[in-house]
SERO-4910 file (N, C-alpha, C, O; in steps of 0.05 Angstrom, whole numbers):
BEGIN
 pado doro    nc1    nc2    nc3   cac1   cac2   cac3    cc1    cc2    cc3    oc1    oc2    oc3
  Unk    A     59    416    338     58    389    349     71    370    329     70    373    305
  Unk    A     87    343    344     91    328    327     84    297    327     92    289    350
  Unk    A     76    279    316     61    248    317     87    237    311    107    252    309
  Unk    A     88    207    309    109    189    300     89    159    291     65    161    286
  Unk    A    101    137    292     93    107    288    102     98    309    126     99    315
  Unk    A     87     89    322     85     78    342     98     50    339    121     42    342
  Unk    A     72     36    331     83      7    316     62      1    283     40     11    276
  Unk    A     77    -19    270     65    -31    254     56    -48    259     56    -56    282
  Unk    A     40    -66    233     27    -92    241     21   -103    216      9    -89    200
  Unk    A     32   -142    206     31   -144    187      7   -163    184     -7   -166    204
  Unk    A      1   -177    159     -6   -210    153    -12   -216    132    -32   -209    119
  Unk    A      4   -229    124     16   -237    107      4   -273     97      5   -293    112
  Unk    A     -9   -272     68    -23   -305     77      0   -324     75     24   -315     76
  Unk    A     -4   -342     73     24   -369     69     21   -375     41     41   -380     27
  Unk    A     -6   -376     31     -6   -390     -1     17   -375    -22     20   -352    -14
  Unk    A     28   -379    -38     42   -362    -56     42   -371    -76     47   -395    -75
  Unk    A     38   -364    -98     38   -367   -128     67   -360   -140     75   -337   -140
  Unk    A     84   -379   -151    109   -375   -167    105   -369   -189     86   -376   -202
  Unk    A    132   -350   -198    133   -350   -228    123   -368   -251    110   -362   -270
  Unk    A    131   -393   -244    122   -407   -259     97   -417   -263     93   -429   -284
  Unk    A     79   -415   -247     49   -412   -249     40   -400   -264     24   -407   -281
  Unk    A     53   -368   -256     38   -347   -275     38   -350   -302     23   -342   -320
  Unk    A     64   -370   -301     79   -364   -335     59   -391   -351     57   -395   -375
  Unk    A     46   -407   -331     32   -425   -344      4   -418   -353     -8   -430   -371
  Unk    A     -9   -387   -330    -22   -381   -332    -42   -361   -354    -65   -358   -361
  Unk    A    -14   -349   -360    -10   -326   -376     -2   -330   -404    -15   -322   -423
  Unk    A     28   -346   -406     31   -353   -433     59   -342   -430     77   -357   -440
  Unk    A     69   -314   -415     85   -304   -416    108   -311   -409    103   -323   -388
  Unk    A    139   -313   -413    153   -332   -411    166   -326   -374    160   -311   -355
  Unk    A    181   -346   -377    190   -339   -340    213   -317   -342    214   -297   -327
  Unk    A    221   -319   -352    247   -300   -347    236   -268   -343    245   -251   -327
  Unk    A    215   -264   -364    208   -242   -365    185   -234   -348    175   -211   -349
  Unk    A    177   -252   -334    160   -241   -312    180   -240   -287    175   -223   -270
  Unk    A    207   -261   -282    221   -247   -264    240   -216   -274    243   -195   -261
  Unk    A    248   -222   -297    263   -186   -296    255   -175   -310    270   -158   -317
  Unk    A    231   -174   -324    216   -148   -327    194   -137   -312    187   -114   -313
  Unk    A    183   -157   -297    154   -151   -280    168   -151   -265    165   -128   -255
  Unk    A    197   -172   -246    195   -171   -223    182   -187   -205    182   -183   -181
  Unk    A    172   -205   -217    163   -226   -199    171   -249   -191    163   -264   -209
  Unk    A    179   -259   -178    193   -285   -163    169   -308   -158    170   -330   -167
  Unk    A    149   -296   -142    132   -304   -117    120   -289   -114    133   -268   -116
  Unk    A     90   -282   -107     72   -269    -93     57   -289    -72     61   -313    -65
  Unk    A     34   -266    -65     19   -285    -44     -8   -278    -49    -15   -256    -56
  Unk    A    -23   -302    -45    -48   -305    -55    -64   -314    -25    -60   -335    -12
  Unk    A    -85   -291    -18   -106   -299     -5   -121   -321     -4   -132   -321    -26
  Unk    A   -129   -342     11   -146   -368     18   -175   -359     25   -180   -340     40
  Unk    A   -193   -373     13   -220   -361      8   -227   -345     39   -236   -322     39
  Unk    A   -220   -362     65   -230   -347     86   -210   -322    100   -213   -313    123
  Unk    A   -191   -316     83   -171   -291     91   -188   -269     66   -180   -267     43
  Unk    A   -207   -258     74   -218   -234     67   -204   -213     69   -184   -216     84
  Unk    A   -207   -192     60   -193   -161     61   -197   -161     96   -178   -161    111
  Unk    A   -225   -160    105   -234   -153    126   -220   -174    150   -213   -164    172
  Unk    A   -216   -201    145   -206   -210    160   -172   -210    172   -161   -213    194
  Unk    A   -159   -205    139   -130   -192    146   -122   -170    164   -106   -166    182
  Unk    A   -142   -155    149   -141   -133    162   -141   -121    197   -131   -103    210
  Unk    A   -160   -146    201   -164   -150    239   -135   -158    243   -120   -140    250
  Unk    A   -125   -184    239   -102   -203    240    -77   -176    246    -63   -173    266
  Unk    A    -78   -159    220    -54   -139    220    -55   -118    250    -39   -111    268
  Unk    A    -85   -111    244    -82    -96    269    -82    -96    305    -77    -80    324
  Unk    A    -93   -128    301    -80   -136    326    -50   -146    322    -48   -125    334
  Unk    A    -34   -152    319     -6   -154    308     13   -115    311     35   -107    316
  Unk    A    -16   -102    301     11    -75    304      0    -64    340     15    -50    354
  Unk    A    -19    -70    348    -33    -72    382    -12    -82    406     -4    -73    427
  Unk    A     -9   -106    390      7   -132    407     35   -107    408     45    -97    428
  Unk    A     40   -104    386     73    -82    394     80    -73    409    102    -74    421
  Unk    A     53    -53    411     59    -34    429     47    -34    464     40    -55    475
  Unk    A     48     -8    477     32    -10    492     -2      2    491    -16      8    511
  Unk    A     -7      3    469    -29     17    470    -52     -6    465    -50    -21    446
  Unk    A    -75     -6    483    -90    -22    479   -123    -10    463   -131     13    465
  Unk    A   -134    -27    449   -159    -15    433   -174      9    451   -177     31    442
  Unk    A   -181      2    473   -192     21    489   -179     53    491   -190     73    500
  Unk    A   -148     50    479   -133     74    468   -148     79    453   -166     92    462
  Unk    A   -147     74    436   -150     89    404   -177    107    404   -199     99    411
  Unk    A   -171    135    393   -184    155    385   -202    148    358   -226    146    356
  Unk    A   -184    143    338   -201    144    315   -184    117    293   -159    113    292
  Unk    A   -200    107    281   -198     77    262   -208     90    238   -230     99    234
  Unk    A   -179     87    217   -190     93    188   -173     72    179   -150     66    184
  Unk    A   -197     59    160   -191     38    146   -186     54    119   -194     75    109
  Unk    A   -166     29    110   -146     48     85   -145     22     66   -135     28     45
  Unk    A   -152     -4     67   -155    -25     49   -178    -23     26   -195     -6     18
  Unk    A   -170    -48     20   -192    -50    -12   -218    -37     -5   -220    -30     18
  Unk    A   -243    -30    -25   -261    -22    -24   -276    -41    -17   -285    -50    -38
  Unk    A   -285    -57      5   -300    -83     19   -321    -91     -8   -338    -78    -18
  Unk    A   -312   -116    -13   -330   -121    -27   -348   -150    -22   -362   -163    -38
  Unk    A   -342   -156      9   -353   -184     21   -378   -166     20   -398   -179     13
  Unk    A   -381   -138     26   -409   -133     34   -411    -97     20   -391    -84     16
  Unk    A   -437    -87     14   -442    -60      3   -446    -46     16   -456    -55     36
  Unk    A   -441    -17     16   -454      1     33   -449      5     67   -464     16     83
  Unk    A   -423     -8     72   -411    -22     91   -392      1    106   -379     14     90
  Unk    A   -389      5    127   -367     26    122   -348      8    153   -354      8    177
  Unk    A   -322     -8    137   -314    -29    145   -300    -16    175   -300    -33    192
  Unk    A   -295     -3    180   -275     19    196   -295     15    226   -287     15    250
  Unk    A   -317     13    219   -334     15    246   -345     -5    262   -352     -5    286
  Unk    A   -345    -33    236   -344    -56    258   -320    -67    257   -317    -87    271
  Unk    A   -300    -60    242   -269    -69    254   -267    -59    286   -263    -76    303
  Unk    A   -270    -27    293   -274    -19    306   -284    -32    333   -268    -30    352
  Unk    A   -315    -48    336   -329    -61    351   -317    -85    358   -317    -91    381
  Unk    A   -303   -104    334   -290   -132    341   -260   -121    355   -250   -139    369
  Unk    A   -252   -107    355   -229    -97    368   -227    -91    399   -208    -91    414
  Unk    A   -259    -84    404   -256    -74    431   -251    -42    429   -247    -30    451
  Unk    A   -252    -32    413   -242      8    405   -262     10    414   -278      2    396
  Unk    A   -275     17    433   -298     29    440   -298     57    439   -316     68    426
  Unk    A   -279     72    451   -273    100    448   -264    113    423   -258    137    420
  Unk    A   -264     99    408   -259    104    381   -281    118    353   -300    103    345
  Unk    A   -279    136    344   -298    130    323   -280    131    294   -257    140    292
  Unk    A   -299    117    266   -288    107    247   -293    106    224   -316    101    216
  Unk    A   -277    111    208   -292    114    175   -273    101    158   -257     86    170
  Unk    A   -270    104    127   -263     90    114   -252    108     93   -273    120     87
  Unk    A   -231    119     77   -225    126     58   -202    106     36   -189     86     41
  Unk    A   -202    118     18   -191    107     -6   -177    125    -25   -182    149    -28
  Unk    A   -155    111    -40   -135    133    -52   -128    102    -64   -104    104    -71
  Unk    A   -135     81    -69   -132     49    -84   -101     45    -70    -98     48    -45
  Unk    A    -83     40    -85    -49     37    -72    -33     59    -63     -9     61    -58
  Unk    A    -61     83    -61    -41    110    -51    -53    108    -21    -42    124     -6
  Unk    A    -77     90     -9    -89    104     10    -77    103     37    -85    116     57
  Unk    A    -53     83     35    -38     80     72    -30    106     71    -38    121     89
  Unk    A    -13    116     46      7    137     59    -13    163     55     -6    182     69
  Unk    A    -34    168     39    -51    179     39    -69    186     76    -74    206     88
  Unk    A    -72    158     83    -81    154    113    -66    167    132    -74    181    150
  Unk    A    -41    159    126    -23    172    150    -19    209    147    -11    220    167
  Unk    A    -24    220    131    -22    240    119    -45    251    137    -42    269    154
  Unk    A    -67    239    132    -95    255    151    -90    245    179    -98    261    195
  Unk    A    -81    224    190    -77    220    210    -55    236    226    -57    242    249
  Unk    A    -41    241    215    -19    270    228    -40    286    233    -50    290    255
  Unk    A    -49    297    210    -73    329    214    -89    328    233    -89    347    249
  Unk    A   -106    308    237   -120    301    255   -108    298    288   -123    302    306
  Unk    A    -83    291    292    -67    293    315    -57    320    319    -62    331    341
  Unk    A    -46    330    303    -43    357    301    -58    377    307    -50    398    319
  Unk    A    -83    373    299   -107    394    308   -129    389    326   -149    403    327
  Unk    A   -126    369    340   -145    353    363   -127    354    386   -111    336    387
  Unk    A   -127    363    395   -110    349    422   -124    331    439   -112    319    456
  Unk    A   -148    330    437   -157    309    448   -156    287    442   -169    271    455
  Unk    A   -137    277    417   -139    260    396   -105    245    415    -95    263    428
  Unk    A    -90    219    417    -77    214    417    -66    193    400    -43    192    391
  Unk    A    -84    177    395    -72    148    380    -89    146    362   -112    145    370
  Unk    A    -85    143    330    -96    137    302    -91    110    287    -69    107    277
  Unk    A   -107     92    285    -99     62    286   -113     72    247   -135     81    239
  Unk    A    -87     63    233   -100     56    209    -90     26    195    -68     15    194
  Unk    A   -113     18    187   -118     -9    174   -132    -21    152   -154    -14    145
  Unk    A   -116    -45    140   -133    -48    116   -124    -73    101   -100    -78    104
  Unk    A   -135    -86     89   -126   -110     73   -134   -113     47   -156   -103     40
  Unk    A   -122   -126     32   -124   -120      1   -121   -153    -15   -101   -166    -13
  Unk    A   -141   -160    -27   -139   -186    -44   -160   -177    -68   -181   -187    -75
  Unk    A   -146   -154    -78   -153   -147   -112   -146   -164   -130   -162   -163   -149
  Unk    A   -129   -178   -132   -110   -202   -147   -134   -221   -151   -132   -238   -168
  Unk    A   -157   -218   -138   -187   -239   -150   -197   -226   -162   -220   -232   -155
  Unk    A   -201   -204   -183   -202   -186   -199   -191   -189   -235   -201   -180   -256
  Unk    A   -167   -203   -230   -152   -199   -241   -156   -217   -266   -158   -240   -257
  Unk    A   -158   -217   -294   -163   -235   -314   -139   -238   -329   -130   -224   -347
  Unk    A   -131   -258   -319   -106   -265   -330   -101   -277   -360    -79   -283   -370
  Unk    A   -122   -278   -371   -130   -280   -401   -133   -250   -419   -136   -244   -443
  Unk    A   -131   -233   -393   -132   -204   -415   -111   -198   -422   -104   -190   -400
  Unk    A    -90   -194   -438    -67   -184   -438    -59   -150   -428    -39   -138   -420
  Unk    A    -90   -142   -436    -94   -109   -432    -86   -106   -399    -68    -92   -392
  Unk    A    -98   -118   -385    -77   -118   -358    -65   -132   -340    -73   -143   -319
  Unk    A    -36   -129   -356    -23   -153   -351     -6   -145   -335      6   -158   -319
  Unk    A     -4   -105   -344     16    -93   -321      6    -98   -292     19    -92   -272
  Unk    A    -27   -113   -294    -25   -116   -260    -24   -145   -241    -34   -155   -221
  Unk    A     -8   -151   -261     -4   -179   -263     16   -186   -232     16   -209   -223
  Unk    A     28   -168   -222     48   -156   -198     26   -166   -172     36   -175   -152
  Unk    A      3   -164   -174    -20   -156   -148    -10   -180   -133      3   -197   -146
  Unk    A    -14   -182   -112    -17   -188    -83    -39   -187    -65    -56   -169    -66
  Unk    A    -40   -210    -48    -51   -204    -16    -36   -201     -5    -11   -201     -9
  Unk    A    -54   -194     20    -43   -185     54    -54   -164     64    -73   -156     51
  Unk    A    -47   -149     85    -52   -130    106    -34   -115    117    -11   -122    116
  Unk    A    -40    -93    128    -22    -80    142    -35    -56    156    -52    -41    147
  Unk    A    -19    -56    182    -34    -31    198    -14    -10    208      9    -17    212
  Unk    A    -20     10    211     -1     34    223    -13     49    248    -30     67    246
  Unk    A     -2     37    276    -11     55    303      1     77    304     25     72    303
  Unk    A     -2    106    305      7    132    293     -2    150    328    -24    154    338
  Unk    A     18    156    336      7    173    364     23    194    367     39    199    349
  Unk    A     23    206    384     34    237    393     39    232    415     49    250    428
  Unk    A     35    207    428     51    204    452     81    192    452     96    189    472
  Unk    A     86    184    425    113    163    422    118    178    400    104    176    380
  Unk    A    141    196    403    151    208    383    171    189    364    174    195    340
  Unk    A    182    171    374    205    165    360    212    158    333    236    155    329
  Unk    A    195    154    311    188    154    288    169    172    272    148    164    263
  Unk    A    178    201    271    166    219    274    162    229    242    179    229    224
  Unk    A    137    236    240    121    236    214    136    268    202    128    287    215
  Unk    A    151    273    186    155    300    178    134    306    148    110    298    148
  Unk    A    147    322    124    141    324    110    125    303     91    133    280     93
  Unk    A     99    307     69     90    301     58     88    320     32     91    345     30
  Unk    A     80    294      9     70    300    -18     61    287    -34     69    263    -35
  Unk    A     42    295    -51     24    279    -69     13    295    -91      5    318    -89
  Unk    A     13    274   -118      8    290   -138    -11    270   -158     -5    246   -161
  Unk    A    -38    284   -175    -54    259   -189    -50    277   -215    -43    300   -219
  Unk    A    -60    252   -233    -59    259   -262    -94    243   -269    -97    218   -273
  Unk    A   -118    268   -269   -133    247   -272   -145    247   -298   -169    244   -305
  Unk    A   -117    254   -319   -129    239   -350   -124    204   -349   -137    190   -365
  Unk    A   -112    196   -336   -109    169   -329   -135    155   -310   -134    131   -304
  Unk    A   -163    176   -301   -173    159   -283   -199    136   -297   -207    116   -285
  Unk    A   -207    146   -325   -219    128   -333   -212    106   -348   -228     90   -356
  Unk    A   -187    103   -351   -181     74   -368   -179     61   -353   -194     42   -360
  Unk    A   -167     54   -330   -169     33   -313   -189     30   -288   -190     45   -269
  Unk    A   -204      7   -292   -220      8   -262   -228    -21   -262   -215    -36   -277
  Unk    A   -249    -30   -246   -260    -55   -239   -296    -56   -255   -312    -38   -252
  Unk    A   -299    -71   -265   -338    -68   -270   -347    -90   -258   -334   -111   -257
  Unk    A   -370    -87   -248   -385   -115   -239   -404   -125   -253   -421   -109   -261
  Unk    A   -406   -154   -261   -430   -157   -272   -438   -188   -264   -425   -206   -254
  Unk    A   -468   -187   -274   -475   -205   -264   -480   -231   -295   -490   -227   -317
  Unk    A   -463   -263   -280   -473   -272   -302   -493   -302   -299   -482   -315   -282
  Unk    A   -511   -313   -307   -523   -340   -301   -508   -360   -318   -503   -361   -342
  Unk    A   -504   -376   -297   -488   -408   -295   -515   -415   -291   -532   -405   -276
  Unk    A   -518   -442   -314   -534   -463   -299   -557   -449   -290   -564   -459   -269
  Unk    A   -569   -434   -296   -592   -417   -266   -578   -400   -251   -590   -379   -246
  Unk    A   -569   -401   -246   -556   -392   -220   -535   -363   -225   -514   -363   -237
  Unk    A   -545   -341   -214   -523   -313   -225   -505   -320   -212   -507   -336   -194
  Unk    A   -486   -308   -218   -455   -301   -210   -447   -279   -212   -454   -270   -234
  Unk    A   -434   -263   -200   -431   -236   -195   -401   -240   -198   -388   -256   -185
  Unk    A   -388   -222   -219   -361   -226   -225   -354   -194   -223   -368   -176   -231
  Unk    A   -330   -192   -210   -320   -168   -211   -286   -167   -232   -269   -181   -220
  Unk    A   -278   -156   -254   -260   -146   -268   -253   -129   -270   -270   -111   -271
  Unk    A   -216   -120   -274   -207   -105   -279   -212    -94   -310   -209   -113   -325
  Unk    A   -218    -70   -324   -214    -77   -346   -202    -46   -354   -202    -25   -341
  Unk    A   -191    -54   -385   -172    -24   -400   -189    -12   -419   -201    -26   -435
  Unk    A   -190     10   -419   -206     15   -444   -186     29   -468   -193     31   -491
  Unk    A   -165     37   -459   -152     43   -475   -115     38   -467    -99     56   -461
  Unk    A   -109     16   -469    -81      8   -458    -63     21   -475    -44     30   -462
  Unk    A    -61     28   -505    -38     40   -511    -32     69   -495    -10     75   -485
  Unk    A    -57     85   -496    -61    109   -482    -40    121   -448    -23    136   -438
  Unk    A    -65     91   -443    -53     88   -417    -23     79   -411    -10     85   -392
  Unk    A    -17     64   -429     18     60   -420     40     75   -432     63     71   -427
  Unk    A     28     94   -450     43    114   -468     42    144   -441     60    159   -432
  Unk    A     29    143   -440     23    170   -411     36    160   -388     52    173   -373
  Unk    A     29    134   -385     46    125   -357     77    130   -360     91    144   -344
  Unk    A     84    118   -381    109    118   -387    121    146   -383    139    151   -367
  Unk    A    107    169   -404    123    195   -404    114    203   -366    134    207   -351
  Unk    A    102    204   -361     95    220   -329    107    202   -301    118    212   -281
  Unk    A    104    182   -304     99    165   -279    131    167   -260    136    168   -236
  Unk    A    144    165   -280    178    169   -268    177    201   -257    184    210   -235
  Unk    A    166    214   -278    180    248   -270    167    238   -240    181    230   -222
  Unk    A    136    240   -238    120    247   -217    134    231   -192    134    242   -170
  Unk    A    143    206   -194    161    185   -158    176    217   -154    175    232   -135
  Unk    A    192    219   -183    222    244   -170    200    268   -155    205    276   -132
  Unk    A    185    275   -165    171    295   -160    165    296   -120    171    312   -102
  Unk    A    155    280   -120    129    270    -90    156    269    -75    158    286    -57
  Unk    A    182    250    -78    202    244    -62    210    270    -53    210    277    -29
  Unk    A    221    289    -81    233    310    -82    222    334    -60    235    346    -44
  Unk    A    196    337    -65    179    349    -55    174    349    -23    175    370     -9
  Unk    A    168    319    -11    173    309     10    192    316     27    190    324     50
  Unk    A    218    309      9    247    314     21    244    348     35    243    358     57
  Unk    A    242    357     11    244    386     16    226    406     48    233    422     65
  Unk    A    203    393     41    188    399     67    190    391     93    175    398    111
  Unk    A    213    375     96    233    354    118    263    375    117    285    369    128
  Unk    A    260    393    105    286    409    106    311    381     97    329    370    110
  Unk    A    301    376     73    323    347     69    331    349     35    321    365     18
  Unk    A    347    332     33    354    328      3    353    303     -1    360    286     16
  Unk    A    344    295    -29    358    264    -38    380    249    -23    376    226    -16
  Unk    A    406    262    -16    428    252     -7    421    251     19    435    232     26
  Unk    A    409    260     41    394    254     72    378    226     66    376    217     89
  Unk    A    367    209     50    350    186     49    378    165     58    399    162     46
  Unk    A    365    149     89    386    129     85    363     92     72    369     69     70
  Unk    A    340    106     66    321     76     64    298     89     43    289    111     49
  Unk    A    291     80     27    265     86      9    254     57      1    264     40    -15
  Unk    A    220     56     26    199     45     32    188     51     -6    185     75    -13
  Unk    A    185     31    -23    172     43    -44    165     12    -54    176    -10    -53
  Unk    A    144     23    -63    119     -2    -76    129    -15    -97    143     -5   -115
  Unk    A    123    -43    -96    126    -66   -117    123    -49   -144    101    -38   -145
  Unk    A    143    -45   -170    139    -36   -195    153    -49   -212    168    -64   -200
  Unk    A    157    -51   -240    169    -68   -256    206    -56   -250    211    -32   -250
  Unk    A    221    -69   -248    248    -76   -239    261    -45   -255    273    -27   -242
  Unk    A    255    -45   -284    266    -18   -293    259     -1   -278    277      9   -264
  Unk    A    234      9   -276    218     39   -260    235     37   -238    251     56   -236
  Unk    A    238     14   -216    253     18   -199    282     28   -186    287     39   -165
  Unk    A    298     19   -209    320     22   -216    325     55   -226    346     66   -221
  Unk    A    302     68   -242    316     94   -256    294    111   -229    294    136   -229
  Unk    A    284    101   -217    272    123   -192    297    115   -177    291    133   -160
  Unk    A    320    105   -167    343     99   -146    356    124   -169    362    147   -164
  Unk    A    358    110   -192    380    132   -200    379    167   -208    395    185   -211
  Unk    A    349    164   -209    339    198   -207    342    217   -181    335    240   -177
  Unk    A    355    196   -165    358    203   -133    377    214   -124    383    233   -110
  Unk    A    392    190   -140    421    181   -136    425    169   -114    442    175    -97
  Unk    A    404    147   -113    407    125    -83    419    102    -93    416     93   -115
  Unk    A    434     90    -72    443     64    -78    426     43    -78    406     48    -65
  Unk    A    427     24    -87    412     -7    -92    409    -18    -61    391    -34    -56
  Unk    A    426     -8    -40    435    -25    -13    406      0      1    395     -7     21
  Unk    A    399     18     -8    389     24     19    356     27      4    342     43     16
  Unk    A    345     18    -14    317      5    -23    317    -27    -34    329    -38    -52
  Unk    A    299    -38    -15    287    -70    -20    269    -69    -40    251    -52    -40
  Unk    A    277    -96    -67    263   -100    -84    238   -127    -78    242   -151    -74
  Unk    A    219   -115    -78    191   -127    -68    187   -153    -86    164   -159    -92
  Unk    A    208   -169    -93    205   -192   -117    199   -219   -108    200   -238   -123
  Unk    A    193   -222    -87    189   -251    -67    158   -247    -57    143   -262    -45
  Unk    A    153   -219    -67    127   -212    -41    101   -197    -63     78   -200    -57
  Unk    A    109   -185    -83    102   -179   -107     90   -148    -92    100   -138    -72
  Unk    A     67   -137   -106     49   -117   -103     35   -112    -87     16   -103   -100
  Unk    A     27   -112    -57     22   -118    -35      0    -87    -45    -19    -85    -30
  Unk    A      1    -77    -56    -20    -51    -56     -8    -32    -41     15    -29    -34
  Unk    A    -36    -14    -34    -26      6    -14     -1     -3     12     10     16     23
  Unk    A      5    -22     19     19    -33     35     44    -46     31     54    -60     49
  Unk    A     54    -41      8     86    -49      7     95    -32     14    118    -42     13
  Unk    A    102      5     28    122     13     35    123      7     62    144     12     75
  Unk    A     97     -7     77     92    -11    108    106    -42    107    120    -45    127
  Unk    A    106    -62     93    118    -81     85    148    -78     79    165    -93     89
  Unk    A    155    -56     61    181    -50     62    200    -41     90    224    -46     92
  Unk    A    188    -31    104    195    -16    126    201    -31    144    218    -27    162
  Unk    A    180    -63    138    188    -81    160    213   -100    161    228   -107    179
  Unk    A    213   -104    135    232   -111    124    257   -111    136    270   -127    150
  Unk    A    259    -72    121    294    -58    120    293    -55    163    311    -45    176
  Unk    A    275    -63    172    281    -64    199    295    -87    211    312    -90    228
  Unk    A    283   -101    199    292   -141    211    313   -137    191    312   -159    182
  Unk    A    331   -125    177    351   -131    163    370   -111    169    388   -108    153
  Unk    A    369    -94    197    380    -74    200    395    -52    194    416    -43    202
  Unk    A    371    -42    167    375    -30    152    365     -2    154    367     16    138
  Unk    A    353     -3    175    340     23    191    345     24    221    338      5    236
  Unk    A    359     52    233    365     49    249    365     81    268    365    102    255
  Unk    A    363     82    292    361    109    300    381    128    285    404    123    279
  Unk    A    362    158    278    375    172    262    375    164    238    395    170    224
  Unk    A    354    147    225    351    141    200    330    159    190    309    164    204
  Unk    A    334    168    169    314    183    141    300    165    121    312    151    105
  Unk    A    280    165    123    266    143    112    245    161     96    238    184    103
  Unk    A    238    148     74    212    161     54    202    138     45    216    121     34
  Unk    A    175    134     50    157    117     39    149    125     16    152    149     14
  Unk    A    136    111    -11    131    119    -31    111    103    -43    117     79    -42
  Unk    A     89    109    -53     64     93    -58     54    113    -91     61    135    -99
  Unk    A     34     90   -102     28     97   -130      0     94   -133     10     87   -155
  Unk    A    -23     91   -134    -52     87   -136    -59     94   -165    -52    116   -176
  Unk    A    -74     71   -178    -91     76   -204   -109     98   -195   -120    100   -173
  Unk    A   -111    121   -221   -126    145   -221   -111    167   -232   -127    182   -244
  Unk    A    -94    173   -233    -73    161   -209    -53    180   -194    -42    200   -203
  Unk    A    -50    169   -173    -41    188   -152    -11    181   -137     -9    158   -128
  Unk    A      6    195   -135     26    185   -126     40    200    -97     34    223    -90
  Unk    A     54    188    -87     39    202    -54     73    183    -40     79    160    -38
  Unk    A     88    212    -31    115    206    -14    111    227     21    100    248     29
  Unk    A    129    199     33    118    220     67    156    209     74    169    190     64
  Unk    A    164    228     93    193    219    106    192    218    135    188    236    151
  Unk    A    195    195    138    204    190    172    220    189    186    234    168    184
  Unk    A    229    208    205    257    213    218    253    186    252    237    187    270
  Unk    A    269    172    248    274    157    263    295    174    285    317    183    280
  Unk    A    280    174    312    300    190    327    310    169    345    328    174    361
***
């Protein structure tokens, strides 16, 4: 059997934070947060655009596309941030309910910025081995960037983060963007230096519950990143390709996540892809798991994807996990 993408679905907030903010924020000069980070512009979530609320926004937006209405959908896996409006929550099932998915049931997994293409990955399998299964709605929204302590210098590499949303309608009834090969690979000597802690602190009386990113060992961590992180993109692409009966030279588009401007540049040339057929994410910054579904939308409205196009999405997750899928546009 074979699935495809049906449609996507974006949302995107309006607020945006410029370079020069950051550079007021941080200390760090402008030039070098545009060509070494890569950043132009990002976008920053407004207190009432929650993960959970984007996330609805996107997936009615990838609904509206097509013809498939909630009452379609088989199964809802939410693939965004780890909900932290609420605990113990498993967000997938009352997205689910406000949607109208009645026929649906729903859960929630996570892979941090690996989990869309991670999602779509089980969502093939799941089409593949159900036939009772037709349409896989995955969704999720991400405003980690409130996390972020921009006084730490220790992580500054995630200084890139972003809001927004994005959803992927995935069916076996609409082949025409048809899911081929997959790959993914983790390194988890990398999974304890970076993470989030919560703690609680009293203002005035009053606790406050702060959540941070924090490093425990940044030379470690950016000395390992450095030697592995390049082989492993060539790796997952390479890999991908191959299981698509394809080569590097078959890619006419590579969907690949907001990274500092160099990494980007020597993953095109480890390829040997040109600059014209991958978008640099520098206006939109680190969208998370959801810049190659962001990219995709992109190289579409720019007609840069087109029937008979070879496409590979490419995603990266702290832990860390790196995770390439190729889509034959028929």
């Amino acid at each position: 059997m074979s699935c495809g993408i049906t449609s996507i679905g974006l949302y995107i907030p309006p607020q945006t934070i410029t370079s020069s903010q950051i550079s007021k924020e941080t200390g760090i000069p402008e030039s070098i947060l545009i060509n070494k980070y890569g950043i132009s512009k990002k976008r920053r979530a407004r207190s009432h655009e929650t993960s959970y609320f984007m996330g609805i926004k996107a997936a009615e937006d990838a609904l509206k596309k097509s013809e498939i209405t909630a009452t379609d959908l088989d199964v809802i896996i939410w693939v965004g941030s780890q909900n932290t409006e609420k605990f113990m929550w498993v967000t997938a099932i009352s997205l689910a309910s406000d949607l109208g998915a009645d026929n649906a049931w729903a859960f929630d997994m996570t892979a941090l910025c690996g989990s869309m293409l991670a999602g779509i990955s089980i969502a093939k399998s799941l089409l593949d081995s159900h036939q009772e299964y037709s349409n896989i709605l995955l969704v999720g929204g991400c405003r980690d960037i409130d996390y972020l302590d921009t006084n730490n210098p220790n992580t500054h590499f995630l200084l890139d983060l972003s809001s927004g949303a994005a959803s992927v309608l995935i069916s076996n009834e609409n082949c025409s963007n048809t899911i081929l090969g997959d790959s993914f690979k983790c390194d988890g000597s990398l999974s304890n230096m970076c993470y989030a802690t919560r703690e609680t602190k009293k203002t005035h009386g009053n606790s406050d519950m702060q959540i941070r990113f924090l490093m425990n060992d940044s030379e470690k961590f950016k000395n390992t990143l450095n030697m592995t992180s390049i082989n492993n993109f060539e790796t997952v692409i390479k890999n991908a390709l191959k299981k698509s009966n394809m080569t590097p030279s078959d890619i006419d588009y590579l969907a690949i996540l907001h990274i500092k401007r160099s990494a980007h540049e020597e993953i095109l040339k480890r390829i040997n892809l040109e600059n014209s057929k991958s978008l640099y994410l520098s206006n939109f910054g680190h969208m998370e798991q959801f810049d190659p579904i962001l990219s995709l939308f992109l190289a579409e409205s720019k007609g840069l994807i087109n029937k008979g196009s070879n496409v590979v999405l490419v995603s990266a997750g702290l832990g860390f996990i790196w995770g390439a899928i190729v889509i034959y546009y028929k």
